[in-house]
N, C-alpha and C positions, 0 to 999 in steps of 0.2 A: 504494500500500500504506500503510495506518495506520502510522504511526510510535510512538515512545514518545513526541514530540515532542509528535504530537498530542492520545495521550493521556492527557497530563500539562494539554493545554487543554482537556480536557473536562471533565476531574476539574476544575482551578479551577473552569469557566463554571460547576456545577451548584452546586457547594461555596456558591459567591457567589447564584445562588440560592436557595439555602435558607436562607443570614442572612440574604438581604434579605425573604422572605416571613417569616418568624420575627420579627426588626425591625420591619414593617412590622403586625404584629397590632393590633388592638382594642387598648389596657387593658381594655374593659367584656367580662370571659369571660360573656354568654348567647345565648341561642339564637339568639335577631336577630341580633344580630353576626356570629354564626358562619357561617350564613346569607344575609343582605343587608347586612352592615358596617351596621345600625341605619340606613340611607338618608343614613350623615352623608358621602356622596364626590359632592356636587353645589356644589362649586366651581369656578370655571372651571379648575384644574390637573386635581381629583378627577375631571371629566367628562373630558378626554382621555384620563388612566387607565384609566378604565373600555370609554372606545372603543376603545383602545389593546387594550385585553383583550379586548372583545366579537371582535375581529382575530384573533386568535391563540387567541381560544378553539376558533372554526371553522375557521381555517388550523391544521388538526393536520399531524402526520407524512403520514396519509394525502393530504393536498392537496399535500405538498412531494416526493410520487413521482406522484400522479395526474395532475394537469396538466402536466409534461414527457412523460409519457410519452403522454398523449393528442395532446397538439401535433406532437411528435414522428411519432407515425402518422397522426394522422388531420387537421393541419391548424389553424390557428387559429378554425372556427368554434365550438368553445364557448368560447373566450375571449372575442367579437366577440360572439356572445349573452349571457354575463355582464355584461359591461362596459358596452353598447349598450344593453341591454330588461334585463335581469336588474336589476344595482345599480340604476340610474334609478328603474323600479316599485318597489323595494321600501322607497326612500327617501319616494318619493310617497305611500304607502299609510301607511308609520308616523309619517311627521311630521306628517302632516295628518289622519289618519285612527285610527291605530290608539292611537298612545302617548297622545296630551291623552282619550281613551277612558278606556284600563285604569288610568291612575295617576289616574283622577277616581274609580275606583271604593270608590279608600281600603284596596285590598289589603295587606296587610302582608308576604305570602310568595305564589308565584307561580300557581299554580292558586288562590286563594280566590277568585278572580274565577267561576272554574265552579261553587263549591260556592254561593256566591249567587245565582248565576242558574239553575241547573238543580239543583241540591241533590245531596247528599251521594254518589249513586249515579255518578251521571256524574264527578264529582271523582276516583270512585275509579277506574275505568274508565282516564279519561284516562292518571293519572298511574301507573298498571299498562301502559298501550302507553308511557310513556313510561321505563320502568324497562326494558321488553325494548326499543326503540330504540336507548335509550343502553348499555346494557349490548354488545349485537352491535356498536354504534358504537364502542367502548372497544376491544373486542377486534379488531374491526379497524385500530386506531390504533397497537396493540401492534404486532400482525403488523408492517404497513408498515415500519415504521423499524428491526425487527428483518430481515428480507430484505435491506433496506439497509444495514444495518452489517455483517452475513455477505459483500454482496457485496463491500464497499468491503474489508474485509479477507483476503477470499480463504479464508474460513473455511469449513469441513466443516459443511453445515446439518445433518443428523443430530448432529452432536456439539454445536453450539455453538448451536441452533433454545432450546431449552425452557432454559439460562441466560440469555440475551441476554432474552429475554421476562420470567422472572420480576427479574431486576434491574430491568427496565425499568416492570413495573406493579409489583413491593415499593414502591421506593424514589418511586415517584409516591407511592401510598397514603400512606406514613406520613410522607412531609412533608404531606401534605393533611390529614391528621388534627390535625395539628400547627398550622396556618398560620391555616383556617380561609377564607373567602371575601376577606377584606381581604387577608390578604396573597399569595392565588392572585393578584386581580387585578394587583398592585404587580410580581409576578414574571412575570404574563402581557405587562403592557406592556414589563417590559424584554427579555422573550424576543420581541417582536414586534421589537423593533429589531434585535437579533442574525441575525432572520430574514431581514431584508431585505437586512441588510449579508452575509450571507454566501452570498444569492444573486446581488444585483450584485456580488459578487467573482469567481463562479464565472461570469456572463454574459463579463465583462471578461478572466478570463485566460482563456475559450474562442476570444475574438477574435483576443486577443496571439500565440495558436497559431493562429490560421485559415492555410488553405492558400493560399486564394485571396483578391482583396479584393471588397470589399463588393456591387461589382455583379456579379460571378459568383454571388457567394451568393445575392443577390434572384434574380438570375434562373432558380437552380437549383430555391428556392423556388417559384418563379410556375409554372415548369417543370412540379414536381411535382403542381400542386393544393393546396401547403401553406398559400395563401395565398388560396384561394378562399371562402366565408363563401356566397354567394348560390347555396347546395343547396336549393332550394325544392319537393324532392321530398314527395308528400303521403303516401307511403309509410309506415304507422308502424309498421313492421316494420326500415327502414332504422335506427340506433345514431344517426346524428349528423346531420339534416337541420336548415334556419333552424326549422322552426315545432318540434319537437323540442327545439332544443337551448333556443331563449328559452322555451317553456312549460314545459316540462320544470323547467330551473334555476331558475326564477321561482318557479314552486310549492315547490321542495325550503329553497330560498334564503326565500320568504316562511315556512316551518315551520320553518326553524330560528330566526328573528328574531322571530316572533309566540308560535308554543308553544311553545318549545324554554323549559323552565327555566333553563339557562344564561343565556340570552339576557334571560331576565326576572327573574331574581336582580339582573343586571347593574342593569336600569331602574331598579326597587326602590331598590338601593343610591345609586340618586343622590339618590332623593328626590323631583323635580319634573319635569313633564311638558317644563319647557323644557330643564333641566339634561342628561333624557334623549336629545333630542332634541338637543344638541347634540356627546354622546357616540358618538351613532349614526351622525353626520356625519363626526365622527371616523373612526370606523368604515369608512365606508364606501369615505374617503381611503387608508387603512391597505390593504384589501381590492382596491382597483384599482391601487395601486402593486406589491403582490405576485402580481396576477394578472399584471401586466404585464411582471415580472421572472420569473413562470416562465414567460409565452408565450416569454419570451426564452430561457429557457434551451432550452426544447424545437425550438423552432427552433436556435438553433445548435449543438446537437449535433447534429441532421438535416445540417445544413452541412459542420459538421467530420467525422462518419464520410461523407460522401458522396466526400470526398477524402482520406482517412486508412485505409488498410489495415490492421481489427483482427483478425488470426483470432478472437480471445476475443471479440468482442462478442457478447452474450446476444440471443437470435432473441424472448425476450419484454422486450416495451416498458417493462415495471416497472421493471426493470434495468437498464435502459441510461444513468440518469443516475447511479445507487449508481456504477458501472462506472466512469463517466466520471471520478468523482471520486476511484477507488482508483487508475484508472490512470495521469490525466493532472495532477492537482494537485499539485503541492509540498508539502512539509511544513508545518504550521505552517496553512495556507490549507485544507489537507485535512481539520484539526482543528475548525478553525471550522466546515467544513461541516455536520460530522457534529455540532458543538455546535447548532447551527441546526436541524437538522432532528429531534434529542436536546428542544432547545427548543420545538418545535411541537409534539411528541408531548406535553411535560411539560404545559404549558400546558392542551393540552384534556382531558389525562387527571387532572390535579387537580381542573379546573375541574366534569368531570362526574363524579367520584368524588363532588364538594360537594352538586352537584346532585342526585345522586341520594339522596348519606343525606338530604336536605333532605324528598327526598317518605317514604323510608321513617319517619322521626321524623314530620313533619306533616302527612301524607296517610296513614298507616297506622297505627304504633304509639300516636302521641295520638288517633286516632278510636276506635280497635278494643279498647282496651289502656288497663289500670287508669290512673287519673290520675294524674300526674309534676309536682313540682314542675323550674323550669326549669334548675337544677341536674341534676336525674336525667335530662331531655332533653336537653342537649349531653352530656354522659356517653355516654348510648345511639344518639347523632349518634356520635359519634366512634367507639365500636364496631359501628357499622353500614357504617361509611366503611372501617373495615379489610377487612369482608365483602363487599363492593363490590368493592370493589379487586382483590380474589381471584379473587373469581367472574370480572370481565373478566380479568385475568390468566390464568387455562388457562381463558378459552372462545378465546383466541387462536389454537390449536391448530384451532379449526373453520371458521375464515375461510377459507381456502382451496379449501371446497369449493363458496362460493361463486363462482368465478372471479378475473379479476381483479381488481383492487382497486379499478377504477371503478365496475364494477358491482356487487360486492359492497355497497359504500357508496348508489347507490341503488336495491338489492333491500331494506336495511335503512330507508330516506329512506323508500321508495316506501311501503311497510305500515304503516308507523306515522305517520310526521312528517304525513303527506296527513291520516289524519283526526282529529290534534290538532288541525292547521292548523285545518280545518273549524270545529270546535269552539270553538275561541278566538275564533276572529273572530264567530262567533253570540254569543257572551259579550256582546259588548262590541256587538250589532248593534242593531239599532230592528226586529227581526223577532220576531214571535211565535211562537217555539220552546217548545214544554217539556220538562221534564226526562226524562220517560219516551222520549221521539220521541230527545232525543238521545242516549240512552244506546241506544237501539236502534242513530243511525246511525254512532256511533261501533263499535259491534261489526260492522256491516252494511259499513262502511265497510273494514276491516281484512282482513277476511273476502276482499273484493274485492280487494284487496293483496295478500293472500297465492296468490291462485286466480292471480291474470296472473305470477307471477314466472314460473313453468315456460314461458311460454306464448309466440310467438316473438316478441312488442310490444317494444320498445326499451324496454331499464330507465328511461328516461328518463320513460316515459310514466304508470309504473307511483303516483307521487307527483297528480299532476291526476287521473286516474281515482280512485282512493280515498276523495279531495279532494273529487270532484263526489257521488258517491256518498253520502259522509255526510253532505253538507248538502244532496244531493238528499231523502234518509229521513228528515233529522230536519224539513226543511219541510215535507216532504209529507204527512209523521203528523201533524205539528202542524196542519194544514190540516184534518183531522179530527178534532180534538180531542172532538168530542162521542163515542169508542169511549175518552177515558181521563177519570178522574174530576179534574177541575178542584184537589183536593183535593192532587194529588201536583204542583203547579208552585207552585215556591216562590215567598215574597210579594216578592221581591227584584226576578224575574221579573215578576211580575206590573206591579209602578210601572213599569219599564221598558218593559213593553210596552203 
């Protein structure tokens, strides 16, 4: 049960930061700053920062309930697919491949890279799948850590669902309005730490209570199938098989690191293709010690109720680590948990609050919309960030009829993230794409995402179909370019190809 005890460490951890995000701001108040910190965080401190953050912008609330409770039921093999094929590929593709690309292109802010090579139509496109991605992505991040703070405190969801929520997206919002991208980053990294330390604490005093010792445990695991990885079914109707879970997370994993604006705000902000590149290493360190610290936990709570009689244990898996932590941690330990997973919700809901007024101000209102000096665009950045904020705040209320909360996250991946990915990566490709082919196959592509959700394919699959699809459309139209007038592929496109 929460204590006062701990609620007194929650209220510090948040308090602390929001003066260190506040601290940690620009001097220079305009748009770029606000933005991409003006590219000046590529020093060798600045670039762990930022990897620090790129960490924790993706480990939201939703990953700090998803992967216990996945492991927990179904096993270690999507950990063993992230870890093994997942992180590896997508290390391989950006360092060598994708980053000394997009930061050669001279981009300033994170889609101009589209608007140069396929012009203005596709730009807008894009960053419209990327405003409903992230927006259903937010309000899924709400939900998660609200279900978990009701369970940990044994709280009435009718009564305490819709405050728990709007505390949780207000008070993101209007520090981000506040903060700005430099100092989300600054707060991102120190919540990446809090994240770690307050999972290996929760691995470590699940041991200290274990019933049995360690080789009971494996073998209860082994026993189970929890510890099996080599499901080499070619079913893709099956939720969690090897070819499944590696293509699957690799595509969803490459879309959030390649088109995901968060992700490329980050690059930006360092400045240099090497600086990037070694934030993303960062990264990557950051991403495997935390996966590894929730395979842990998920596994050993599997251990410890396998010999521990709860009548209260909740029969859905979401819960079962909220539970664990109301029921069995100490005071004081219990607080930190709940700042930790308070912390990974904050992090990537700041972070894509930024993000998103980012494309509203410079994918929409400077294209569409009278001219602003850059005074009157951070202004309208910043009231676009409260509306933002809002909107994901009670669309939280609709997550749930998505299902679970694994799936939910990739029903949302699978539709949109699949044919940004697509898209970015022809950006930056030696392929002769144009602008018309790909504005078709990014809508052709979505379309395809959206038809398989209902459909019985494992959510997992629903991100590489989409994926193939729009870069299947937009080569193949391009392949006939003598049905579009040469006229509509911008000149940008044209040197490049």
């Amino acid at each position: 049960m929460i204590t006062n005890f701990d609620i007194i460490i929650v209220i510090v951890y948040l308090l602390g930061c929001v003066v260190a995000g506040l601290m940690s701001r620009g001097a220079k108040a305009d748009t770029q700053e606000y933005f991409t910190a003006g590219g000046g965080m590529g020093s060798f401190f600045g670039t762990i920062i930022v990897g620090l953050s790129i960490a924790a912008t993706l480990f939201s609330g939703i990953s700090f309930i998803n992967y216990p409770s996945v492991i927990y039921g179904s096993g270690i093999l999507l950990f063993v697919g992230a870890v093994m094929v997942s992180m590896p590929a997508s290390y391989i593709i950006l360092r060598w491949w994708f980053l000394p690309r997009y930061l050669s292109t001279g981009s300033v802010y994170p889609y101009d890279v589209l608007e140069k090579r396929f012009g203005l139509t596709t730009r807008t496109i894009a960053a419209t799948l990327f405003v409903m991605m992230r927006i259903g992505w937010m309000a899924t991040m709400i939900y998660a850590p609200t279900l978990a703070v009701i369970a940990m405190g044994k709280l009435d969801p009718d009564k305490w669902f819709w405050p728990i929520v709007l505390v949780t997206g207000l008070s993101s919002t209007i520090y981000t309005v506040m903060a700005g991208i430099r100092g989300v980053i600054i707060t991102d990294a120190i919540q990446m730490i809090v994240i770690v330390v307050g999972i290996a604490l929760t691995i470590g005093f699940a041991w200290s209570q274990m019933p049995v010792p360690f080789s009971v445990a494996y073998q209860d695991l082994a026993e189970s199938g929890r510890l099996d990885w080599m499901k080499f079914s070619l079913d893709p109707t099956v939720g969690f098989t090897f070819w499944t879970v590696t293509i699957g997370v690799t595509v969803a994993n490459l879309g959030n690191y390649l088109a995901d604006q968060m992700s490329l705000q980050r690059y930006l902000a360092t400045g240099s293709a090497r600086a990037a590149c070694r934030s993303f290493l960062v990264n990557i360190i950051g991403v495997v010690i935390v996966l590894v610290l929730l395979a842990g936990v998920g596994l050993s709570l599997f251990v410890f109720y396998r010999h521990v009689d709860d009548p209260t244990l909740p029969v859905v898996t979401d819960k079962i680590f909220p539970h664990f932590v109301a029921s069995q941690l100490p005071s004081g330990l219990c607080g930190l948990v709940l700042a930790a997973l308070l912390a990974a919700t904050m992090s990537s809901l700041t972070s894509g609050i930024n993000s998103l007024a980012g494309v509203a101000t410079l994918d929409f209102r400077e294209r569409f919309g009278s001219p602003m000096e850059d005074r009157q665009k951070l202004r309208f950045a910043k009231v676009i960030s409260l509306v933002i904020g809002l909107a994901a705040t009670l669309s939280a209320g609709l997550v749930s009829r998505l299902g679970d909360l694994f799936s939910a996250t990739q029903v949302i991946l699978g539709v949109f993230a699949g044919p940004l990915l697509a898209c970015v990566m022809l950006s930056v490709a030696r392929l002769r794409v144009n602008g018309v082919a790909m504005s078709i196959g990014l809508i052709a592509g979505t379309i395809v995402g959206a038809v398989l959700v209902p459909s019985p394919l494992a959510r997992l699959w629903i991100a590489p179909a989409s994926a193939l699809v729009t870069a299947g459309v937009a080569i193949g139209l391009s392949l006939l370019r003598r049905f579009f007038p040469t006229d509509d592929v911008p000149m940008a496109q044209r040197s490049d190809s």
